[in-house]
C-alpha positions in Angstrom: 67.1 103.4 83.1 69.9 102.3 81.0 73.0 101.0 82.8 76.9 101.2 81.8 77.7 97.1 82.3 81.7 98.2 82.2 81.5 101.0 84.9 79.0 99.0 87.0 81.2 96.0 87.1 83.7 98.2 88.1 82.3 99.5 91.1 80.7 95.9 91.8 84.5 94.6 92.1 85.6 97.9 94.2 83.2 96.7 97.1 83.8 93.1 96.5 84.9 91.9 100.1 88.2 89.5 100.9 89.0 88.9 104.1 91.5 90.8 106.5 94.2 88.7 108.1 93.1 87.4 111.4 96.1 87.5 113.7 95.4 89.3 117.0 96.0 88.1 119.9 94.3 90.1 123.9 97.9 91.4 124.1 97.9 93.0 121.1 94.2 94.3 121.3 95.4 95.6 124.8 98.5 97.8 123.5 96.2 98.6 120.7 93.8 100.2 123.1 95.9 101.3 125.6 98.4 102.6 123.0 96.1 104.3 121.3 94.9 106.2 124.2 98.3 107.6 126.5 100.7 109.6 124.0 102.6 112.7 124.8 100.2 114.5 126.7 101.7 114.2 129.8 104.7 115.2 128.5 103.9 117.8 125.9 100.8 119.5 127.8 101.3 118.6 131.3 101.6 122.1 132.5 98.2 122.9 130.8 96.5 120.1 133.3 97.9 121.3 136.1 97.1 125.2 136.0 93.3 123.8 134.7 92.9 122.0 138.3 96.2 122.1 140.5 97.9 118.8 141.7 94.9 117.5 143.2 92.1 118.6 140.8 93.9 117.3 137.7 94.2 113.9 139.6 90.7 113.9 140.6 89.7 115.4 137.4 91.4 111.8 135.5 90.7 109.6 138.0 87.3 110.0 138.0 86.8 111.0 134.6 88.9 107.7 133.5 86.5 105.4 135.8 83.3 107.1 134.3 84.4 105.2 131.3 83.9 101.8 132.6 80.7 101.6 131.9 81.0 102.6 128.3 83.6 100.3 127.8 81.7 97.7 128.9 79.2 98.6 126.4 81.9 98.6 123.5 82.8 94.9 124.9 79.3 93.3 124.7 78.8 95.2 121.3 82.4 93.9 120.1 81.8 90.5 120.7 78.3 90.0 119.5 79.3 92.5 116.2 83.2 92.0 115.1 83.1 94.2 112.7 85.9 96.7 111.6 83.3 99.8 111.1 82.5 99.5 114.7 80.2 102.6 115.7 79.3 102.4 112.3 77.6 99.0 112.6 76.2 99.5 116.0 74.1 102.9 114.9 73.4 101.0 111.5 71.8 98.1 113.6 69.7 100.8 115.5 69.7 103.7 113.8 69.1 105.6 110.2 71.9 105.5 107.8 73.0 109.2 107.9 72.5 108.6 111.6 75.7 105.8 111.0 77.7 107.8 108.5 77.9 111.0 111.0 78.3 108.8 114.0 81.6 107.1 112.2 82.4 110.5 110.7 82.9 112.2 114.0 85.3 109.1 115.5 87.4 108.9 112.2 88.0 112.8 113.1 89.0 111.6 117.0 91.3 109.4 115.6 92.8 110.8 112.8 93.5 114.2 114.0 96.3 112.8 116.7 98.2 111.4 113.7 99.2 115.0 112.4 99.7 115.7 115.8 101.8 113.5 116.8 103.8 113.8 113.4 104.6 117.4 114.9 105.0 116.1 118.3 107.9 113.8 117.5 109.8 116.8 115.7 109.3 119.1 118.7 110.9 116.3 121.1 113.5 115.7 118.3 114.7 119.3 118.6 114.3 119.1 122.7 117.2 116.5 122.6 118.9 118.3 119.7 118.8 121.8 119.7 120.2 122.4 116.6 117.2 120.8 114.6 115.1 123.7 115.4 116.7 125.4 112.6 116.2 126.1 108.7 112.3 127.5 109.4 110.7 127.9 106.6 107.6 129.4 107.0 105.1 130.3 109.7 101.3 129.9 110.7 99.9 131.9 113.3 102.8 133.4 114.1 104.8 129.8 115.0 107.1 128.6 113.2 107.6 125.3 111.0 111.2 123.8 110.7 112.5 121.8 107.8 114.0 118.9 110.2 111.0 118.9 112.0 109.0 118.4 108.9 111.9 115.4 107.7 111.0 113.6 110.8 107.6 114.0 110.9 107.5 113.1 107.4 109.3 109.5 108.0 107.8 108.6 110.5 104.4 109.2 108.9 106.2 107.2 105.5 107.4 104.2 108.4 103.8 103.9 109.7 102.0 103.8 106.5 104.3 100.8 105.6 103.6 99.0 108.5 100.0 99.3 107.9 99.9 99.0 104.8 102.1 95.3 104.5 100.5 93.6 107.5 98.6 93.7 110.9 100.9 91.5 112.5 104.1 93.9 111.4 101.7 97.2 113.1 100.9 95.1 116.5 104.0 93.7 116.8 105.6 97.5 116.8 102.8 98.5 119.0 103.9 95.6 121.7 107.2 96.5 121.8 106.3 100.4 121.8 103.6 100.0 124.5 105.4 97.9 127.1 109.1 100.0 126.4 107.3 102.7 127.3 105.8 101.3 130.7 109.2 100.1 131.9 110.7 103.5 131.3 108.0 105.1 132.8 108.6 102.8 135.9 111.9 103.4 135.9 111.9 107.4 136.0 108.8 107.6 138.4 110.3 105.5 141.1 113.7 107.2 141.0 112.4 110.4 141.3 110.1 110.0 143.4 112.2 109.0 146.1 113.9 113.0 145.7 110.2 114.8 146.0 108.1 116.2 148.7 104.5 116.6 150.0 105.3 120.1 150.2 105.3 120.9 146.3 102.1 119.6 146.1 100.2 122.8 147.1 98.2 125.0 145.3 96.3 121.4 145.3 93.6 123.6 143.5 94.1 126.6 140.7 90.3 127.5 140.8 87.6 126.6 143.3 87.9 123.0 143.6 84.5 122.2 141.6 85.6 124.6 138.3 89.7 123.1 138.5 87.7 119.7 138.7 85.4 120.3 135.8 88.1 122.0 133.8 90.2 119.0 133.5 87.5 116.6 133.4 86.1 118.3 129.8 89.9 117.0 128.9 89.7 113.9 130.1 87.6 112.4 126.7 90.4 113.4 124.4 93.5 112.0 126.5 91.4 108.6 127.1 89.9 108.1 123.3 91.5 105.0 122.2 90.0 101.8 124.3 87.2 101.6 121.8 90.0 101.6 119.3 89.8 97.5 120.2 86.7 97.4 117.8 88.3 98.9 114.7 90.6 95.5 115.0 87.8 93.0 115.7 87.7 91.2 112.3 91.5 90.4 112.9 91.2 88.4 115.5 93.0 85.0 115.6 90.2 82.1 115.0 90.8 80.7 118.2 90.5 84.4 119.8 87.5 84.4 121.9 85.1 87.3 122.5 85.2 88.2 126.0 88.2 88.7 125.5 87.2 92.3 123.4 85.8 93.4 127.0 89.2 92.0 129.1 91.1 94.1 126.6 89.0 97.3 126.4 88.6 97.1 130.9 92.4 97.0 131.3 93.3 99.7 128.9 90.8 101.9 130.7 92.8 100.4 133.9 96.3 101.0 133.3 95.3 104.1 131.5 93.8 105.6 134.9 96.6 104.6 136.2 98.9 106.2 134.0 97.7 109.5 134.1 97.0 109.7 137.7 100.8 108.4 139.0 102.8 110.7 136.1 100.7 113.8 137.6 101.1 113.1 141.2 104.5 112.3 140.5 105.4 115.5 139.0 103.8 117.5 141.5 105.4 115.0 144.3 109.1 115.7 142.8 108.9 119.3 142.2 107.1 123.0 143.2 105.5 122.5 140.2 103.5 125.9 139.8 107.2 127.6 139.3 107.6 125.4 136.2 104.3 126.3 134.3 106.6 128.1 132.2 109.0 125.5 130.8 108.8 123.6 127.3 108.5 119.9 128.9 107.2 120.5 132.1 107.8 116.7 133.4 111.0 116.3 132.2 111.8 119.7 133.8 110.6 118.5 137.2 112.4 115.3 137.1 115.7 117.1 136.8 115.1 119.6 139.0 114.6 116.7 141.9 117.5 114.0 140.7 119.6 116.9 139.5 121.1 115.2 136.6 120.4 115.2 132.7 120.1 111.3 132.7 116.5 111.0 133.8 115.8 113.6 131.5 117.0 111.2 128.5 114.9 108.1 130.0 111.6 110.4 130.3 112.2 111.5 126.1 112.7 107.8 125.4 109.5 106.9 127.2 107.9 109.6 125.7 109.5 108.9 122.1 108.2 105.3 122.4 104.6 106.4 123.9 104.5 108.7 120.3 105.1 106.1 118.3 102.5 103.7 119.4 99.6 106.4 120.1 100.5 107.4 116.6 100.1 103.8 115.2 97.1 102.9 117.5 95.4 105.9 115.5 96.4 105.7 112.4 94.8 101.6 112.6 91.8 102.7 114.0 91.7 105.8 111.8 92.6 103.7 108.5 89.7 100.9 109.4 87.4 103.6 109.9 87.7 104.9 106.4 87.8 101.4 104.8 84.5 100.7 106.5 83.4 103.7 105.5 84.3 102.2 101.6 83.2 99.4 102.3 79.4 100.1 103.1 79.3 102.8 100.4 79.2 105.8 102.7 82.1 107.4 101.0 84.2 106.0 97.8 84.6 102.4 97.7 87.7 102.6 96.8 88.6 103.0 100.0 86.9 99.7 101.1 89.4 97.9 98.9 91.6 94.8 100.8 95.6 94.2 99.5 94.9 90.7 97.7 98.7 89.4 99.6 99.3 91.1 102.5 95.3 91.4 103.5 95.4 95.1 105.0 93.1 97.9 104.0 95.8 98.8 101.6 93.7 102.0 99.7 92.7 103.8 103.3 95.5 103.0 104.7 97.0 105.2 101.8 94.6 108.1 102.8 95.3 108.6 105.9 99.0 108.6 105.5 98.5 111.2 102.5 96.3 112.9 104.6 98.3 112.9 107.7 101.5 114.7 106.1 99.4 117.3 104.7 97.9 118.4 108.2 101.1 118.0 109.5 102.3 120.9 107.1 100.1 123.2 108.7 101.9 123.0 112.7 101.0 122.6 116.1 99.5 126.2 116.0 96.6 125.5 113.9 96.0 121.9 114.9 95.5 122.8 118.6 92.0 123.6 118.0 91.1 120.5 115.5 92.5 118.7 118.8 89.9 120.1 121.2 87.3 118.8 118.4 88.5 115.5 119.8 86.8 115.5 122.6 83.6 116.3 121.5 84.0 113.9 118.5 84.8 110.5 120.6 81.7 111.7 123.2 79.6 111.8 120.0 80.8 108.1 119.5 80.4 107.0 123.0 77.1 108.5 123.2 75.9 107.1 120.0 77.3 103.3 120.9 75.5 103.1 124.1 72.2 104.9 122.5 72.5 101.7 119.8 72.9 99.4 122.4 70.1 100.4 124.5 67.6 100.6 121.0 68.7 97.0 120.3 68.0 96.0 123.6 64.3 97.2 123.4 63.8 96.1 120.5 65.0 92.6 121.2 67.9 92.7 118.2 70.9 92.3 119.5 72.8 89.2 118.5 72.5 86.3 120.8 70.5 88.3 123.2 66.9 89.2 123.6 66.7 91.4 126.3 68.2 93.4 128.7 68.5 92.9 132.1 67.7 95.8 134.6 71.5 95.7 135.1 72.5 96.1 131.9 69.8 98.8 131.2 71.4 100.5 134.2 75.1 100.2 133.0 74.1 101.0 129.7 72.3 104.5 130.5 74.8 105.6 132.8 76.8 105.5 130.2 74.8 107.0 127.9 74.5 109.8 130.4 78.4 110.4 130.8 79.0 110.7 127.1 76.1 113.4 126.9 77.8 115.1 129.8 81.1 115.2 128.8 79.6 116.5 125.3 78.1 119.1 127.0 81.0 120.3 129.2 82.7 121.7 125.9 79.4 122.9 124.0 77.9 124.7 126.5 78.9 128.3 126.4 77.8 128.6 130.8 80.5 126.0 131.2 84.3 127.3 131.6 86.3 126.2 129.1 84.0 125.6 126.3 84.5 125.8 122.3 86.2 128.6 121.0 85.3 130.3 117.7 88.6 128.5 116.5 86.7 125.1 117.8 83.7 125.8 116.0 85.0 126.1 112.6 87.4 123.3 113.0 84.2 121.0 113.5 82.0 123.0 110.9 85.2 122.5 108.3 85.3 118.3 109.4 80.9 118.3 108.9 81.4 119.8 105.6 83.9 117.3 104.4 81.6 114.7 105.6 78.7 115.8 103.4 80.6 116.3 100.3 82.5 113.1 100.9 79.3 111.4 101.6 77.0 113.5 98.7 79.4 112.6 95.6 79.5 108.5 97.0 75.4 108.7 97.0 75.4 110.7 93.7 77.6 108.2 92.1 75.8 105.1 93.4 72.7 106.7 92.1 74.0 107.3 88.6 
């Protein structure tokens, strides 16, 4: 077989590897997880949680769900820091597993990721016009009825532009925005719970359940993968490390954004069914914000809650688009899509070429609204319990098989933490597949994952094709 000695050089110099800049320090891999997993949601879809369970089923629903993700994390942790490597899932299944076993695996949590940067993109302009009415003007089309407004689409649009940039010149620029970001938003969220808390009352708690109190469990627990994706988002970053770093820290990291994410979740939805009769609110755009100034009966709290929630965007957005954008770049890298995208910036050390695509990629999907992206979103759940369940499957096959780095075996511990984790991620998988369950995948679902598959063969078809030619 004859050979082209200019193209292959070519190619041979696309997956050269450099090194990424190694910088990160356990805070930053702790906003980057925790960030990456609380955005708007509590905000934006609030009222959605609590007509799935009532006030106590949507607590139970994330507290529970949230601590049935210890184990996995802990599976990430020991995986982290015996493989710190960007691709993350990738490399675990390719340790265990067959190579299209690896591609699909890191197919599915690119999608998990990447599919909450459009949305937030859209997000941000939808708080933008809550503080300012008058940007919800100049619409210029619509899809599926909703409409899509030109200053929404400006702000989505720069922000998209300001977190490509960030990426794209420097991991130290990105986690230093996502410090600043994460914690802002704790101390406002401090702030407005424990002033209006001090207005509420037991009695707005009830109807504690909207279903019987198994099905209002079950329905926000199928939820609960989607609003807590994001602690494995620590991997993504583990080349970047600072050389001193040291690996237990991955787990430390990865344990206490599962922590203050559970705890997150669980205080903003008692609070807002603490401060307010919140089944008379269901109605309202903003839910939590509503409820707040319904119980302090003054705008001001109202401003404090969109600044959190402004601030709360902008890292989950980031946290994302990182873990998105090293996703696709080990996806280059190993030759499971174009290498191209496995190319490093020679001065500022980033994955400059993914980073690219996903921005690009990002403002497109944005174009298309909240309307159509709500179903791509319920695809997110299923996609990170794909990953979850995948990691711990790897895990497990290394430990039979003796070869995981700097361990032989497993103990009967670990086998145990391991499969129960296993187990959870097959459940929760199953909660939104399963047509018996309530609440499973639409027809809209369906195709939005049978539309991200087919993108995945094609991308992955024309990389083999052109390695093969």
């Amino acid at each position: 077989m004859l050979y082209n000695s200019r193209s292959l050089h070519c190619r041979i110099e696309l997956v050269r590897m450099s090194n990424l800049a190694r910088k990160l320090r356990l805070t930053d891999y702790f906003t980057l997880g925790w960030g990456t997993m609380v955005g708007v949601g509590w905000l934006v879809v609030m009222d959605d949680w609590l007509l799935r369970g009532g006030a106590l089923g949507a607590l139970l629903g994330f507290a529970i769900g949230g601590a049935l993700l210890f184990p996995i994390g802990w599976v990430y942790g020991r995986l982290v820091a015996a493989m710190p490597d960007a691709a993350g899932e990738i490399a675990y299944t390719a340790a265990a597993f067959s190579r299209p076993v690896s591609f699909s695996t890191g197919w599915m949590m690119m999608l998990a990721y990447f599919i909450v940067c459009p949305w937030e993109a859209v997000a941000v302009g939808r708080i933008a016009g809550y503080i300012f009415p008058s940007l919800d003007s100049i619409e210029i089309y619509r899809i599926a009825g909703r409409p899509v407004y030109l200053p929404h689409l400006v702000i989505g649009l720069g922000l998209t532009a300001l977190l490509t940039t960030l990426n794209y010149r420097g991991v130290r620029l990105s986690a230093t925005f996502q410090n600043w970001t994460s914690f802002g938003t704790l101390a406002l969220f401090i702030v407005f719970v424990a002033l209006g808390v001090s207005r509420g009352s037991p009695r707005n708690f009830p109807p504690l359940f909207t279903h019987v109190p198994l099905i209002s469990f079950l329905l926000v627990l199928q939820i609960v993968p989607y609003f807590m994706t994001g602690f494995e988002s620590v991997s993504k970053a583990a080349e970047e490390s600072t050389p001193e770093f040291r690996g237990q820290g991955f787990l430390k990291a990865i344990w206490m954004a599962v922590l203050v994410g559970i705890l997150f979740y669980t205080i903003v939805i008692a609070a807002v069914a603490f401060v307010a009769p919140w089944h008379e609110l269901t109605g309202e755009k903003f839910m939590t914000a509503v409820a707040f100034r319904q119980a302090v009966g003054s705008r001001w709290i109202v401003n404090v809650i969109l600044a959190a929630a402004l601030l709360s965007l902008f890292k989950c957005f980031n946290g994302n688009f990182v873990a998105a954008s090293r996703l696709l770049f080990a996806l280059g890298r190993r030759g499971l899509v174009d290498a191209r995208a496995g190319r490093i910036h020679p001065q500022h050390q980033t994955p400059s070429s993914a980073v690219l695509c996903i921005g690009l990629a990002t403002a497109a999907c944005m174009l298309l609204g909240d309307a159509i992206l709500v179903p791509v979103t319920e695809v997110g759940s299923v996609a990170c319990a794909i990953g979850w369940a995948a990691t711990c499957a790897a895990y497990l096959s290394m430990g039979r098989t003796g070869s995981l780095p700097g361990q032989s075996k497993l103990s009967a511990g670990e086998w145990f933490v391991a499969g129960f984790g296993l187990l959870v991620a097959i459940a929760m998988l199953l909660m939104k597949v399963v047509p018996a369950v309530p609440g499973h995948f639409t027809v809209y679902e369906w195709l939005a994952l049978g539309i991200w598959i087919v993108l995945g063969v094609v991308a992955s078809h024309r990389e083999t094709g052109a390695l093969r030619s």
